[in-house]
DRENDO-1510 file (C-alpha; in Angstrom, 1 decimal, always signed):
<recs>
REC; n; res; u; v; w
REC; 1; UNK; -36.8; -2.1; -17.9 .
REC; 2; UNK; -33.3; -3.1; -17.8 .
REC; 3; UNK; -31.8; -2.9; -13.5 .
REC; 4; UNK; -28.3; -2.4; -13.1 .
REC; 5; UNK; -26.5; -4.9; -10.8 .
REC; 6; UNK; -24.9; -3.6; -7.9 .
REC; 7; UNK; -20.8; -3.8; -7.2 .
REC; 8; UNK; -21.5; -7.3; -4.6 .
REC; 9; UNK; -23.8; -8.6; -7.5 .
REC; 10; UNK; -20.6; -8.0; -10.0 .
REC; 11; UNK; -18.2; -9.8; -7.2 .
REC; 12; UNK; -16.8; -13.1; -7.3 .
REC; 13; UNK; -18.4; -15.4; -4.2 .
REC; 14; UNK; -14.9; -15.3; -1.9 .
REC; 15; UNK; -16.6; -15.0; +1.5 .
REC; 16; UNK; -14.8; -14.5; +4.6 .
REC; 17; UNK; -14.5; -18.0; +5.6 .
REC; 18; UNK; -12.7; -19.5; +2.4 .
REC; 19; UNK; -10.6; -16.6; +2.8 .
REC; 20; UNK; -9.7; -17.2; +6.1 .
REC; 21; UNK; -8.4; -20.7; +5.6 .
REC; 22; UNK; -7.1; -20.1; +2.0 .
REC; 23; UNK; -4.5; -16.9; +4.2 .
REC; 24; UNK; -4.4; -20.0; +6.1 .
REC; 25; UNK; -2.6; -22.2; +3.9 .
REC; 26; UNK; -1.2; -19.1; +2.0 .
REC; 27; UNK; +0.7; -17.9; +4.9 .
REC; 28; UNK; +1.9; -21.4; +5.5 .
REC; 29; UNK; +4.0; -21.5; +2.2 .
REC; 30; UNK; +5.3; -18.1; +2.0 .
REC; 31; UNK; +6.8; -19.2; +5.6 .
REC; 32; UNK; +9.2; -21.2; +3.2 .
REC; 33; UNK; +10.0; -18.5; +0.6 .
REC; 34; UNK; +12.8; -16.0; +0.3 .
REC; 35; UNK; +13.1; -12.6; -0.9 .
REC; 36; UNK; +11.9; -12.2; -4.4 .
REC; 37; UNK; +10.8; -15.9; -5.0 .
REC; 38; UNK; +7.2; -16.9; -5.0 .
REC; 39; UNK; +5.5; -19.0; -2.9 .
REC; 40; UNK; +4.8; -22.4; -3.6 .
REC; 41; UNK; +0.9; -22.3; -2.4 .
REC; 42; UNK; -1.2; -25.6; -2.8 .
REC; 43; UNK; -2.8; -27.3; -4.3 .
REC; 44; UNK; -2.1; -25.6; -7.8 .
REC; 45; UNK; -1.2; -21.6; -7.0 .
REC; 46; UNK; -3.7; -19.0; -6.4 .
REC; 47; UNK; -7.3; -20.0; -7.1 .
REC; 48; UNK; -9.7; -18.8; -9.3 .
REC; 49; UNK; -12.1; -17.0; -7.2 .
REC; 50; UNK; -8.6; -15.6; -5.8 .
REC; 51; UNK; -7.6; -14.2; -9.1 .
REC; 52; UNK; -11.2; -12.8; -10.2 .
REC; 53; UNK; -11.0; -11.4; -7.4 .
REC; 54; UNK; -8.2; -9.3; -7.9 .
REC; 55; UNK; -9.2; -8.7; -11.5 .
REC; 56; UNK; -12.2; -6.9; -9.6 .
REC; 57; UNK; -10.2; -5.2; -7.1 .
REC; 58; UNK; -7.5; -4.1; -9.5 .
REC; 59; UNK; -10.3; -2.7; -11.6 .
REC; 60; UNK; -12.2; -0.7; -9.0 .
REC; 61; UNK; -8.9; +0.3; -7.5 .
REC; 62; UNK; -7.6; +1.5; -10.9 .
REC; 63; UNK; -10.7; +3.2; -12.0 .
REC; 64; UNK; -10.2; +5.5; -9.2 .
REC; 65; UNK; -7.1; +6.2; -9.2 .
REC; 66; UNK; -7.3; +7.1; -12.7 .
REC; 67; UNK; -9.3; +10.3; -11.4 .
REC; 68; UNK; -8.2; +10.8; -8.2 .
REC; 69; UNK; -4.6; +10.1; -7.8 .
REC; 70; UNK; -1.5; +11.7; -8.4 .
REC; 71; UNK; -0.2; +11.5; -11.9 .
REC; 72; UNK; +3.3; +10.3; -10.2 .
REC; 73; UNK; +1.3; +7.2; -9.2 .
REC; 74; UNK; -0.4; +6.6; -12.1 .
REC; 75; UNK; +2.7; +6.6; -14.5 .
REC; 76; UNK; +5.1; +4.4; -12.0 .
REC; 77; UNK; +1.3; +1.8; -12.3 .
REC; 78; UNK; +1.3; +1.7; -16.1 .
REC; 79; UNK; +5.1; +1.9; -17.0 .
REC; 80; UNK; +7.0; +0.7; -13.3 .
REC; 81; UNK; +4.9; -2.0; -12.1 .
REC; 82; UNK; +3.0; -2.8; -15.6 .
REC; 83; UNK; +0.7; -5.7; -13.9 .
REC; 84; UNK; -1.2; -8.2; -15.5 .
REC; 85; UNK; -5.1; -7.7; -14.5 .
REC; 86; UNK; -6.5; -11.0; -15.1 .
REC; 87; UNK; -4.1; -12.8; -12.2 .
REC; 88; UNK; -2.8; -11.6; -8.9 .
REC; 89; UNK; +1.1; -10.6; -10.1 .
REC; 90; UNK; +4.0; -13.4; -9.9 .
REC; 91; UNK; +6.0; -12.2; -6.6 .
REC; 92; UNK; +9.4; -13.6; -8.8 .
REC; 93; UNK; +8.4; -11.9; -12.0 .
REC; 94; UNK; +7.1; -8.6; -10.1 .
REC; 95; UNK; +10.2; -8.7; -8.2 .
REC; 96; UNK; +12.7; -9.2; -11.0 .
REC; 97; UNK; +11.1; -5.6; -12.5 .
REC; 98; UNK; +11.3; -4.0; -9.6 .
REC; 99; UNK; +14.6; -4.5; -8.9 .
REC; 100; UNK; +16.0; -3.9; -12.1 .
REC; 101; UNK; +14.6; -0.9; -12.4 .
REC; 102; UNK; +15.0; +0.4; -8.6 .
REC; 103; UNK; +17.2; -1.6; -6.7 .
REC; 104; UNK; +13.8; -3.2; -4.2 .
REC; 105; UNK; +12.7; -6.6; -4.3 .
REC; 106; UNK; +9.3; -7.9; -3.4 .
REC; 107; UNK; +9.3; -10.1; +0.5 .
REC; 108; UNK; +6.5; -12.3; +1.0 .
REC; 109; UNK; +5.2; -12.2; +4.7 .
REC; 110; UNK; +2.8; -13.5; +6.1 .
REC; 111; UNK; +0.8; -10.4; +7.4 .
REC; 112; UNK; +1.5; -7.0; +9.3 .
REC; 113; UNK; +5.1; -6.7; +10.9 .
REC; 114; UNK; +5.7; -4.8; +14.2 .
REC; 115; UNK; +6.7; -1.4; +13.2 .
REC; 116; UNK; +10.4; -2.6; +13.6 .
REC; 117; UNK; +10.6; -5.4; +11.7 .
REC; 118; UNK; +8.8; -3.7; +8.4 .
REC; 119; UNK; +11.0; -1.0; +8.9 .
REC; 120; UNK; +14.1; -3.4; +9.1 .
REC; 121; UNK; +13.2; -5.0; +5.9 .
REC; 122; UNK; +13.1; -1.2; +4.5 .
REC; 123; UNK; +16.5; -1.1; +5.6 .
REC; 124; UNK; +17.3; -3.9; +3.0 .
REC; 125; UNK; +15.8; -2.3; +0.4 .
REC; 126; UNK; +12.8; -5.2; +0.8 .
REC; 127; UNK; +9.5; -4.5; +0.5 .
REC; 128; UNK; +7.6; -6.8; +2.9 .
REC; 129; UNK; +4.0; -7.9; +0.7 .
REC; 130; UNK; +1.3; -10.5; +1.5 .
REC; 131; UNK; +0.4; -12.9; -0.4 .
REC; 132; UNK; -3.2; -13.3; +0.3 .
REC; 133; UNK; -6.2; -11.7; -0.8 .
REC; 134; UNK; -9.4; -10.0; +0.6 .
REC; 135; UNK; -12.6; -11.9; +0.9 .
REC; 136; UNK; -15.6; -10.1; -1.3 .
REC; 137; UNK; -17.2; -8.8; +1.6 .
REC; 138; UNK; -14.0; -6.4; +2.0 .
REC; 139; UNK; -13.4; -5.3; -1.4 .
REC; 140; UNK; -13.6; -1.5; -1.4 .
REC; 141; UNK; -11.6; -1.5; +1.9 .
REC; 142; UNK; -10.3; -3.7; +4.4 .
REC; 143; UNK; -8.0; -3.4; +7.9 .
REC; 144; UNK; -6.0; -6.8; +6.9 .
REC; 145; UNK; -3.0; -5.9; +4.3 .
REC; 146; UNK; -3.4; -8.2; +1.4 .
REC; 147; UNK; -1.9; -8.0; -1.4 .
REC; 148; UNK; -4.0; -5.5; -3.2 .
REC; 149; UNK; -2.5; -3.0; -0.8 .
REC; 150; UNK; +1.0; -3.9; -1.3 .
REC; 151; UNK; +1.5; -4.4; -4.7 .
REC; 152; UNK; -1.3; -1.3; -5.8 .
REC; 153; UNK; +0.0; +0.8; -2.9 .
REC; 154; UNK; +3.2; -0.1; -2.1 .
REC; 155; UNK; +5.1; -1.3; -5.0 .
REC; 156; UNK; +3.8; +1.8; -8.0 .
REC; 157; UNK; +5.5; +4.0; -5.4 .
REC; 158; UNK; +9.0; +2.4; -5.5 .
REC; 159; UNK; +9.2; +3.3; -9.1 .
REC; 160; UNK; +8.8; +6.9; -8.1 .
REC; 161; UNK; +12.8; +8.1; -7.2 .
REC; 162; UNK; +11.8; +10.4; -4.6 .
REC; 163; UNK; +9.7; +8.1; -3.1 .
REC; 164; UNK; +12.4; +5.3; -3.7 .
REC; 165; UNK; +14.5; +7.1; -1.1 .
REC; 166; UNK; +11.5; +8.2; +0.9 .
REC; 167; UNK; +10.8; +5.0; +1.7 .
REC; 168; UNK; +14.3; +3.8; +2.4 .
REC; 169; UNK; +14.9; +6.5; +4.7 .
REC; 170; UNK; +12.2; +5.6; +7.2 .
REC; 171; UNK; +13.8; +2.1; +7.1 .
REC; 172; UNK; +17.3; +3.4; +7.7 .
REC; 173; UNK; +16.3; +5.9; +10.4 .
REC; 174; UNK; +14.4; +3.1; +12.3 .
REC; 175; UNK; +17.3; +1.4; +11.9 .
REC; 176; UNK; +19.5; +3.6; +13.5 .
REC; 177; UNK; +16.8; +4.5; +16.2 .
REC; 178; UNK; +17.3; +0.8; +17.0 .
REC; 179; UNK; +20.7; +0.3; +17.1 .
REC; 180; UNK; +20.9; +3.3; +19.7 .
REC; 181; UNK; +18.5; +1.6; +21.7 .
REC; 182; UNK; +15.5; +4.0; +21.1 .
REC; 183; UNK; +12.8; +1.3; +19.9 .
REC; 184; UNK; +10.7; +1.9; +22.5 .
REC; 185; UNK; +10.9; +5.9; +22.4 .
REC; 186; UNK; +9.2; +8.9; +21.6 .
REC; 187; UNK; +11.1; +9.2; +18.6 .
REC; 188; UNK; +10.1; +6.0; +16.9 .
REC; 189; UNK; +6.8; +6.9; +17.6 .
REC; 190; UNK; +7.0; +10.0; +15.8 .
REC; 191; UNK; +8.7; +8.0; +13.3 .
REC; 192; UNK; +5.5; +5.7; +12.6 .
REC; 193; UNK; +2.9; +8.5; +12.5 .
REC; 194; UNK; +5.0; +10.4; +10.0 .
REC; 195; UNK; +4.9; +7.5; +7.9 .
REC; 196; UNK; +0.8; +6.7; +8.2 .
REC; 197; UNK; +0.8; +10.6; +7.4 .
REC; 198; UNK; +2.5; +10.3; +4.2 .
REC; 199; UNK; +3.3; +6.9; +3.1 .
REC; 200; UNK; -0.4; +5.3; +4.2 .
REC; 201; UNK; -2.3; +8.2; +4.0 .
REC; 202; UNK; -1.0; +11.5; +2.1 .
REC; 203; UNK; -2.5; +13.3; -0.1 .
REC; 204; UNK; -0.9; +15.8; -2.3 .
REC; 205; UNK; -1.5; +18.7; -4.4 .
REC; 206; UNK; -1.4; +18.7; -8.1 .
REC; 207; UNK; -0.2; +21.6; -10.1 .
REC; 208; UNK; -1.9; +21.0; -13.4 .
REC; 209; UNK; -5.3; +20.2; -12.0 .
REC; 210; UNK; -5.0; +22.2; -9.0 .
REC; 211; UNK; -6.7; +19.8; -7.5 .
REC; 212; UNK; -6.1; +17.4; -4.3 .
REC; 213; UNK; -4.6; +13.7; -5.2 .
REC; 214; UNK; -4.0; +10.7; -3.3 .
REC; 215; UNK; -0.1; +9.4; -3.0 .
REC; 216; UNK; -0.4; +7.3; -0.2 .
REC; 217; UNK; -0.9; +3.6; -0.8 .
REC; 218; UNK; -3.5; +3.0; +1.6 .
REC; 219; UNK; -5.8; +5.2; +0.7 .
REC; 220; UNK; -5.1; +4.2; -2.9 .
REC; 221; UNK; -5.6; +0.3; -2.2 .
REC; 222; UNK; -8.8; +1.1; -0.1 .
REC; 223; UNK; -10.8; +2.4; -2.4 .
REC; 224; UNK; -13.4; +3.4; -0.2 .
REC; 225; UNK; -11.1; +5.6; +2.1 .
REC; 226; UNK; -9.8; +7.1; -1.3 .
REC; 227; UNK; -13.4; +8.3; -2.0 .
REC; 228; UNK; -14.0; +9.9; +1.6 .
REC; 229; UNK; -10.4; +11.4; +1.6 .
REC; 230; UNK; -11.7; +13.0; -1.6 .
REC; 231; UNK; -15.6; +13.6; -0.8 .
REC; 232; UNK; -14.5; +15.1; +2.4 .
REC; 233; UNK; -12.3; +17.7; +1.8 .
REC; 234; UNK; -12.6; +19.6; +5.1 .
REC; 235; UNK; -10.4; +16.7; +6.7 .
REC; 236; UNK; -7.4; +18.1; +4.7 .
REC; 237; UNK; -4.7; +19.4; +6.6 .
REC; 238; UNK; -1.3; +21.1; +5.5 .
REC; 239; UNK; +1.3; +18.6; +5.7 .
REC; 240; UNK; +3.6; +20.2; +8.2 .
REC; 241; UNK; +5.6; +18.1; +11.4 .
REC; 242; UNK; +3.2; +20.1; +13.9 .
REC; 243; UNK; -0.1; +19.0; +12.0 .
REC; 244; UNK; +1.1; +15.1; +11.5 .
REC; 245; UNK; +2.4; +15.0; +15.8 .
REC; 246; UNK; -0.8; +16.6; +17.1 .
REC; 247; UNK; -3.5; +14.9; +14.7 .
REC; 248; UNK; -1.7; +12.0; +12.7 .
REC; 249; UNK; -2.9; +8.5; +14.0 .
REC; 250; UNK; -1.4; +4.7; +12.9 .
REC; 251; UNK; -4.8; +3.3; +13.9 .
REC; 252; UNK; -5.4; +0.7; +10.8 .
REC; 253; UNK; -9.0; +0.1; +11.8 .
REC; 254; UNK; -10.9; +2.5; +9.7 .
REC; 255; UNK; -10.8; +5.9; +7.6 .
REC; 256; UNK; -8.4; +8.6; +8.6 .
REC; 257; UNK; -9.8; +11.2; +10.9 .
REC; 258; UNK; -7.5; +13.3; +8.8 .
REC; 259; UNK; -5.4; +13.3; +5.9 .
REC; 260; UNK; -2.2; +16.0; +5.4 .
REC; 261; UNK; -1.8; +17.3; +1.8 .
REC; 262; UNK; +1.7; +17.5; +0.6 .
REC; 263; UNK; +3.0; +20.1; -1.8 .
REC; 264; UNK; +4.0; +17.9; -4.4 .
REC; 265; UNK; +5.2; +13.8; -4.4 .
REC; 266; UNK; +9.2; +15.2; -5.1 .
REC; 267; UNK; +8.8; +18.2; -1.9 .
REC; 268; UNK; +6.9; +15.8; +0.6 .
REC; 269; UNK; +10.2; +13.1; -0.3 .
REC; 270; UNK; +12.2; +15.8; +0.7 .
REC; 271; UNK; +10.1; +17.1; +4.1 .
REC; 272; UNK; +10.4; +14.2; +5.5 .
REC; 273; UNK; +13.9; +14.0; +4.4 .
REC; 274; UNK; +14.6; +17.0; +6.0 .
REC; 275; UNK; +12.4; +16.2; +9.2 .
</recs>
């Protein structure tokens, strides 16, 4: 009788260690790269257990979204971004689209900003991205941003206008909150849960299926979290300001407690807009 391998059997061997030292080394080169240029990384680029590694992730990640995210997302993946699957994305190359067709470009970092500095680089139109990538042990979901959560999460959405200025407008009003000397303030605060709520984590509802879909690029990128957000749908909340300030969280560590459903990609853009 013929057995079915499991997902872990189907991985490439990437284990935590090597991963460690390769976001080691990683980190170490995109320290010397700009805005929009790739980084140099030794000895010869990415390697290959690196970039079967994304061909797994991507296709996992993919898979689901076909069915359970927003169509929004799925067109700006296919026609904005339009990745190659068999290699983890040139940054330059990547870059060069997006900002052609939206005005962003793609900034290497090195891992997760302080709430200030990501959203100063949002400012900028720059959409902070790292370069390395998750060990196997952490494919379906991991608390580390690589770049399977930047450039499946992040970057689709930029291609989306309404998200666009979405995503701007958090960087401009974080900007202003600074230069009013408000970093350290109740209002910045309320500032980063509304952006776990809809940025990280929302959901949203879709008209022609009438059914819930993901939008939020965390919850894309971790596949796993995508599943519960859909298996459990008695975490859903109404997006509203109350809802997102009294149960919203920007803890990074795990799965949502709960996840707020927006009325559709364009009116969630303009709540928080609005907010």
């Amino acid at each position: 009788m013929a057995v079915t391998p499991s997902v872990s059997e189907l991985l490439p061997f990437y284990p935590d260690q090597i991963a460690a030292t390769r976001k080691s080394i990683i980190n170490f080169a995109v320290a010397a790269t700009s805005v929009g240029a790739t980084p140099t990384i030794p000895p010869q680029g990415y390697l290959d257990e690196e970039n079967k590694m994304w061909k797994s992730v991507y296709k996992r990640v993919t898979n689901l979204a076909f069915e359970h995210a927003c169509p929004e997302y799925i067109t700006a993946l296919i026609e904005g971004a339009a990745y190659e699957t068999e290699t983890i994305p040139d940054v330059q190359r990547a870059s060069t689209r997006l900002e052609d067709m939206t005005g962003w470009k793609i900034a290497p970092v090195t891992g997760s900003l302080s709430a200030v500095d990501f959203f100063a680089k949002l400012a900028y139109g720059h959409m902070p991205c790292t370069m390395y990538i998750r060990p196997h042990t952490k494919f379906a979901f991991t608390e580390d941003p690589d770049c399977v959560h930047e450039l499946l999460g992040h970057v689709p959405a930029l291609f989306i206008p309404s998200w666009s200025r979405l995503y701007h407008g958090f960087g401009a009003t974080a900007r202003r909150l600074t230069m009013e000397g408000r970093i350290q303030s109740e209002a910045m605060d309320q500032l980063q849960l509304m952006y776990f709520a809809v940025v990280e984590k929302g959901l949203v509802h879709d008209a022609a299926s009438g059914r819930t879909k993901a939008i939020g690029a965390s919850v894309i990128s971790g596949s796993n979290e995508l599943l519960h957000a859909m298996n459990h749908p008695e975490k859903h909340l109404p997006l509203t300001v109350d809802n997102v300030l009294k149960y919203g969280s920007t803890d990074e560590d795990g799965f949502m407690e709960w996840f707020f459903v927006g009325e559709s990609v364009d009116h969630m853009a303009d709540f928080v807009a609005v907010w």
